[in-house]
N, C-alpha and C positions, 0 to 999 in steps of 0.2 A: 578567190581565184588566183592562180600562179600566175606572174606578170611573164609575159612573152618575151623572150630571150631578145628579140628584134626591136623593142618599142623601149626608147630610153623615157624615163619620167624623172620630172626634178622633183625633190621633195620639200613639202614647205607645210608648217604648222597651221591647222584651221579649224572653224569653228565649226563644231559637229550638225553635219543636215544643212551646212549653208552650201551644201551640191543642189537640193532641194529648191532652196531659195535662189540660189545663180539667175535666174532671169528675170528678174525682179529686182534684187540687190543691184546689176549692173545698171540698172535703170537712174541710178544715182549717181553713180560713177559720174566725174567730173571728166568732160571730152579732152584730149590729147592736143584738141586743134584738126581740125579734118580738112583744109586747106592746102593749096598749094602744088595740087598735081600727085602725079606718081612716085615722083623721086625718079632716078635712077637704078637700075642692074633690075633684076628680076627674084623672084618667091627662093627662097634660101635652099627647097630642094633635099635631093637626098643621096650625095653621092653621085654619082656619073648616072645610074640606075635610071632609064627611062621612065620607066616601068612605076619608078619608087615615090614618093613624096611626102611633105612633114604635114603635118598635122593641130595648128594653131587650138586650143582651148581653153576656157577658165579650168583649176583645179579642181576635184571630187573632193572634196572635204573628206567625205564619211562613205563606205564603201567599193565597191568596186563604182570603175570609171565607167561608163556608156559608151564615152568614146573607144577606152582600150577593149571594150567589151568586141563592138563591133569593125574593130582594128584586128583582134585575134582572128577573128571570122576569115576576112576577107584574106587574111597574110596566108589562114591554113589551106582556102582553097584556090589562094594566087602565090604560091612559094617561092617565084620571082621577083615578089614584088614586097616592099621595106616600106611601114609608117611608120614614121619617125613622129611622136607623141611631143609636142611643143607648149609646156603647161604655164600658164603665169596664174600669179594670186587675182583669185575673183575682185579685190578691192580695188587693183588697180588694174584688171584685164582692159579697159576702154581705152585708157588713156596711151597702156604698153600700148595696143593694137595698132593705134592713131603712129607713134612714134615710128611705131616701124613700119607702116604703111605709105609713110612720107620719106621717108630713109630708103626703101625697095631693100628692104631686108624683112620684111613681111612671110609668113607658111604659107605656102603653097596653097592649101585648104583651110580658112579658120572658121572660127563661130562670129556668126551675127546673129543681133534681132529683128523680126519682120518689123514693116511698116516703116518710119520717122522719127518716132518719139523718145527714142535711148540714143546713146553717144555711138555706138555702133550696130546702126543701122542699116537696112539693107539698104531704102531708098535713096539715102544722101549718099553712102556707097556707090552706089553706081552711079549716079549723078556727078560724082566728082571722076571715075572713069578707076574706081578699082576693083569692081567686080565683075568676071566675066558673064557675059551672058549665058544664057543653060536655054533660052527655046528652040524646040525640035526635039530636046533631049529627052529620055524616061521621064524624066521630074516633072515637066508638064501635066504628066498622066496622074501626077499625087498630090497636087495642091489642091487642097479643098478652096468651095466655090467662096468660104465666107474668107478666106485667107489671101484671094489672088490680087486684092488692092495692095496688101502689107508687101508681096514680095516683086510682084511685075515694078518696072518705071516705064513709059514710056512705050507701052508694050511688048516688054522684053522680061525674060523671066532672068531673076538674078541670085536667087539661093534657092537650098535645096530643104526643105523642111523635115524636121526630123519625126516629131510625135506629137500628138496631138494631147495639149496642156491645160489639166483642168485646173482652176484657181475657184476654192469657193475654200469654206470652214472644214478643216482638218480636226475631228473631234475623236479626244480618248472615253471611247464608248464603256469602256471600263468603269473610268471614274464616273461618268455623269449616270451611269447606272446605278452607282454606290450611294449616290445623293436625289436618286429618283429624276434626275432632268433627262427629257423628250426634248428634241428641237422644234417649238411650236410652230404652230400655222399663219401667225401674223407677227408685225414688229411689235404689237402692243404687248400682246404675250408673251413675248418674249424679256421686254423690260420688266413684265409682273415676274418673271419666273429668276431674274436677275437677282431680287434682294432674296427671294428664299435659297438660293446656290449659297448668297454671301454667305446669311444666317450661319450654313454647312462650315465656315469655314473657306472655301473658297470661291471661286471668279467664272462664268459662263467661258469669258475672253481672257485669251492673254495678250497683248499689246507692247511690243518694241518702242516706246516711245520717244527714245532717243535717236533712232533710225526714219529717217525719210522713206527709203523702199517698204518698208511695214507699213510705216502709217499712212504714205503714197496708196499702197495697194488695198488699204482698209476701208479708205474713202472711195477706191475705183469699185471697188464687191458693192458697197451699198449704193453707190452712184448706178448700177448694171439695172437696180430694180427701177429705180426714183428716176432717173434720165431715160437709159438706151432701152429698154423694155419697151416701152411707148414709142420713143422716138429715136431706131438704129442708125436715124441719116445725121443724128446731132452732130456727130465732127465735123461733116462737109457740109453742114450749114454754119458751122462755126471757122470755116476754113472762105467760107463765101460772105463773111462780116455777117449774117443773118441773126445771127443771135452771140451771145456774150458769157461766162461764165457768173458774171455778175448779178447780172436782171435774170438770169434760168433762175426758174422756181423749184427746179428737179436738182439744180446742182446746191441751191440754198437749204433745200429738203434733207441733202444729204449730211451735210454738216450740220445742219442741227440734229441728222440721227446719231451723231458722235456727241455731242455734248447731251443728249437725252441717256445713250448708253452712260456715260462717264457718271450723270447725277445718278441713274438706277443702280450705280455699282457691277455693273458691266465686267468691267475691266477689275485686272488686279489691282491691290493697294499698291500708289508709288507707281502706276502705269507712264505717267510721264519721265520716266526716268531707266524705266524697263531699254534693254539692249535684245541683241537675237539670243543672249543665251538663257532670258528670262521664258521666251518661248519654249526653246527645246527643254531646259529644267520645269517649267512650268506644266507644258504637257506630259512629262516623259515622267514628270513625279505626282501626276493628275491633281495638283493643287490648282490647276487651271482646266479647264474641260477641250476648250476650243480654242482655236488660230485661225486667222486671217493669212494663211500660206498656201503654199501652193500642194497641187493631192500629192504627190510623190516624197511630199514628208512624211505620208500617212504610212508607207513603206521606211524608211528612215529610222523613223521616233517608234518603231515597230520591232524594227533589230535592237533598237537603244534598248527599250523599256517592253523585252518577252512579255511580261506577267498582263500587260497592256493590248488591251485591242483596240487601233484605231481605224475608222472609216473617214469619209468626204461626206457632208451636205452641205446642204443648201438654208441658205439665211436669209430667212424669212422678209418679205415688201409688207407694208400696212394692208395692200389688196393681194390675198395668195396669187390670184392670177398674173402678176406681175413676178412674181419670185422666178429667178433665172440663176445660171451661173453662169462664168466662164469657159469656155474651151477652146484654145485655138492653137495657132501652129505658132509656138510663143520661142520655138529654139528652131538652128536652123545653121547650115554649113554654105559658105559661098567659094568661090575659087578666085584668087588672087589673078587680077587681068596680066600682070605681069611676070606671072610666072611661066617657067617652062614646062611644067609638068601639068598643064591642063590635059592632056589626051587622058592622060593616067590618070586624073583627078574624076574626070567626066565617068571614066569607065568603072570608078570607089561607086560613083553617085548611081549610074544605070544599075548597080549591083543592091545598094539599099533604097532602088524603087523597089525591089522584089518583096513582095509581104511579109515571106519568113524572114527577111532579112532585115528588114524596118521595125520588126518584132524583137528583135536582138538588145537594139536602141532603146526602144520602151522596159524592157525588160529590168535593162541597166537604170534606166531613169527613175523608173516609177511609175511613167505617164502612158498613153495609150497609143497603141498604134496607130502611124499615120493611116498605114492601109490596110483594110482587113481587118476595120472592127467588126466585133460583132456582140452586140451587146448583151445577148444573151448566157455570153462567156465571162462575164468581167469576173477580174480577182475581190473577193468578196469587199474588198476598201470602197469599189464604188459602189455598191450594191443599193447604197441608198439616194444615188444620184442616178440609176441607170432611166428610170422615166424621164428626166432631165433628156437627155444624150437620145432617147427616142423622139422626144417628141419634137426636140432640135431647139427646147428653149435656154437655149445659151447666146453668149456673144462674145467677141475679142476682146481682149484689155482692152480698154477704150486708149489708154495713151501711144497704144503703136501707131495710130496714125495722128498724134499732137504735132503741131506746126514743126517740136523739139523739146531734148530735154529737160530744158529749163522747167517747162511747161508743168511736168511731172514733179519735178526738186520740188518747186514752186509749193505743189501742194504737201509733199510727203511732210516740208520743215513747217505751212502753216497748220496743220494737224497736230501737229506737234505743241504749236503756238496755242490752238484754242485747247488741247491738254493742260498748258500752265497758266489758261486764263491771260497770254501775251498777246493773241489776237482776235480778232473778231471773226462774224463768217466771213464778213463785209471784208474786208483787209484780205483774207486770202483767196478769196475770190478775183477779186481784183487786179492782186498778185500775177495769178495764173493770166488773163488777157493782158496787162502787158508782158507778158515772159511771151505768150504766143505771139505781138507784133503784130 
C-alpha cells in the first residue's frame, strides 16, 4: 500500500510477524515507571490544526500498518484533518510510552492494553489520571460484554478497542498435511501424535524459549482449558486472597502439561534456546507444524511462506469439553488526558465505532472485527475455529486482569526455567503470588 503523503513514519529494522505478536511481546516489556502524575504541557499534537492529531503506536514489523491503514481512511474522508503516525520499537514501546507520559510529551491518541496485567495498561492508566475518559461516547456501544472489566476503571470507559484477538495454535496446514498430523481431540493424543511428527523429522510445536512473551503465552493457552474453562471467576478469587497460583491444581496441571509436551518431543530440538525467529522460520519453512501465537500470524507467515496454507485451532484439554481458546479485545487506542486535541480524537474513535470502519483495522491486523462479525463469513484461517466463536467458548488472556506485570514476566522466564530443567513447577508458581502481592 502507498504510504499517505500526510502520515510521517520513522523507520526501524524488525523482526518479521512480530506486528502479529505486538500484544503479547509488550506484555514483557519492562515498565518505564508509571508514577508521578502527568507531567507538565499537554499531547504533542499536530501543528496548530484543531482538527489534527498524532498518533502513538508500536511499529508493524512486516506489512502494511493497521494503524496507517485506518489513518489513510479517515484523512481521505476528513481532508482537514492530519495523523501524524508516531512509531517507536515494539521492544521498547512501554517503557518510551511511560517516559513520555510523565514528561507531557505523550501523542495525543496512543495504544494500550486492556485490563492491569502489561506495563501499559489501560486500568493503571487511568488510575494514575492519563487517560481520558470515553463514556457516553460511540465506544461504549462496541465493547464486548467479556471485555468491559479490562477497559472500564471505576465506571468510566477509558480506551477504545480495536478487534477482536484470537490467541490459540497458528498451524502450517501444509506441512502437518505432508506428515499426515490432524490436530486431535484430546491432550493425550496429542503427546501420542508427537513422537510420530518427530519420527517425520520434525516438531508439532515451535517454542521461543528464550522469550518470556512466547513461553508466558504458552502456559496462559493451556492454562484457558485446565484453569479458566471451569472456573472464569479465578482472577477475582485470586485478586480476593481465595486461592493461590501455588495450591491451584489447574494451574499445577498446566505446567506439568509443558514438561509432558517437552518429554513427548513436542517442541523442537534446542526449544529452550529457540527466539521469535525460530517460530517464524520454523513455521514459514514447516520444519515445525504449529505456534503458540497469536491468529493474525496466520495472515503474516502466509505472505512469508505463498507455497503455505496456514489456519488457527484449537489445542486440545485432557476432557474435549473443556477445549477453549482465546478471544478478546487484546489491542486498543486511549486518548492522552492531557492533551488538546481530544474533540478531534473522540471524533477518529465515533468514526471507527462504525463497522466498515472497524473492518479497515482488522483487515490490516489480521484479527476480527470488533463490530459486525459474522461468523459465517470468516477468512478461511479461522474456519476451523468458527464453532469456537459460535458457541462463545473462549476467554481473555487471563493476564489482562493480573494484579501487574511482573505477574506475567514471572511466568514467561519460569517456563523458560522448567525448559532447562532450572525450575521447578513449585518455584514458579510461587514466583507468580509474590510478584502478584
Amino acid at each position: 500500500m502507498t504510504q499517505h503523503s500526510r502520515i510521517r513514519r520513522s523507520a526501524s529494522p524488525g523482526v518479521v510477524l512480530l506486528a502479529a505478536l505486538t500484544g503479547v511481546t509488550l506484555a514483557g516489556c519492562a515498565a518505564g515507571g508509571s508514577g508521578g502524575g502527568n507531567g507538565s504541557g499537554s499531547g504533542s499534537g499536530s501543528g496548530g490544526d484543531a482538527e489534527s492529531f498524532t498518533l502513538g503506536v508500536p511499529i508493524t514489523e512486516a506489512g502494511d500498518s493497521p494503524y496507517q491503514l485506518i489513518a489513510d481512511a479517515y484523512m481521505e474522508e476528513n481532508p482537514d484533518v492530519t495523523i501524524e503516525l508516531k512509531e517507536l520499537p515494539n521492544d521498547g514501546f512501554a517503557q518510551a510510552l511511560n517516559t513520555q507520559l510523565q514528561s507531557g510529551s505523550a501523542p495525543d491518541v496512543f495504544y494500550v492494553q486492556p485490563g492491569s496485567g502489561n506495563t501499559q495498561s489501560v486500568i493503571p492508566y487511568a488510575e494514575t489520571g492519563y487517560l481520558e475518559p470515553l463514556t457516553g461516547t460511540a465506544t461504549e456501544d462496541i465493547v464486548p460484554e467479556s471485555s468491559k472489566g479490562d477497559l472500564y476503571f471505576e465506571d468510566e470507559l477509558y480506551a477504545h478497542p480495536l478487534d477482536l484477538s484470537v490467541i490459540s495454535a497458528v498451524v502450517n496446514q501444509t506441512a502437518a498435511e505432508e506428515v499426515g498430523f490432524e490436530m486431535p481431540e484430546t491432550f493425550d493424543e496429542l503427546l501420542e501424535s508427537c513422537q510420530a511428527v518427530a519420527d517425520e523429522g520434525k516438531s508439532v510445536f515451535v517454542v521461543a524459549g528464550t522469550a518470556p512473551p512466547n513461553t508466558g503465552l504458552t502456559a496462559m493457552l493451556l492454562a484457558a482449558s485446565r484453569v479458566y474453562a471451569e472456573n472464569p471467576d479465578w482472577n477475582a478469587q485470586r485478586a480476593a486472597g481465595e486461592v493461590t497460583f501455588a495450591e491451584d491444581q489447574g494451574w499445577q496441571d498446566t505446567l506439568q502439561a509443558i514438561l509432558d509436551m517437552k518429554d513427548a518431543g513436542c517442541f523442537q530440538p534446542g526449544a529452550e534456546g529457540g527466539d521469535f525467529a525460530a517460530i517464524t522460520n520454523g513455521l514459514g519453512q514447516g520444519t515445525s507444524l504449529a505456534g503458540f501465537i497469536p491468529s493474525g500470524a496466520a495472515f503474516g507467515l502466509g505472505a512469508e511462506a505463498p507455497d503455505s496454507e496456514f489456519n488457527v485451532q484449537a489445542v486440545p484439554a485432557e476432557d474435549p469439553a473443556n477445549t477453549v481458546i482465546s478471544a478478546s479485545a487484546n489491542n486498543a487506542l486511549g486518548i492522552n488526558a492531557k492533551s488538546e486535541k481530544k474533540e478531534a480524537a473522540k471524533a477518529f474513535f465515533e468514526w471507527l465505532a462504525q463497522p466498515e470502519n472497524a473492518a479497515k483495522y482488522a483487515e490490516g491486523s489480521g484479527n476480527l472485527p470488533i463490530v459486525g462479525l459474522d461468523t459465517a463469513a470468516l477468512p478461511p484461517q479461522y474456519a476451523p475455529i468458527a464453532e469456537y466463536l459460535d458457541e462463545e467458548r473462549f476467554i481473555s488472556l487471563p493476564n489482562a486482569t493480573w494484579a501487574n506485570g511482573e505477574v506475567y514476566t514471572n511466568l514467561g522466564v519460569g517456563v523458560q526455567g522448567l525448559l532447562t530443567g532450572q525450575a521447578t513447577i513449585e518455584q514458579v508458581l510461587q514466583s507468580m503470588d509474590q510478584a502478584w502481592g
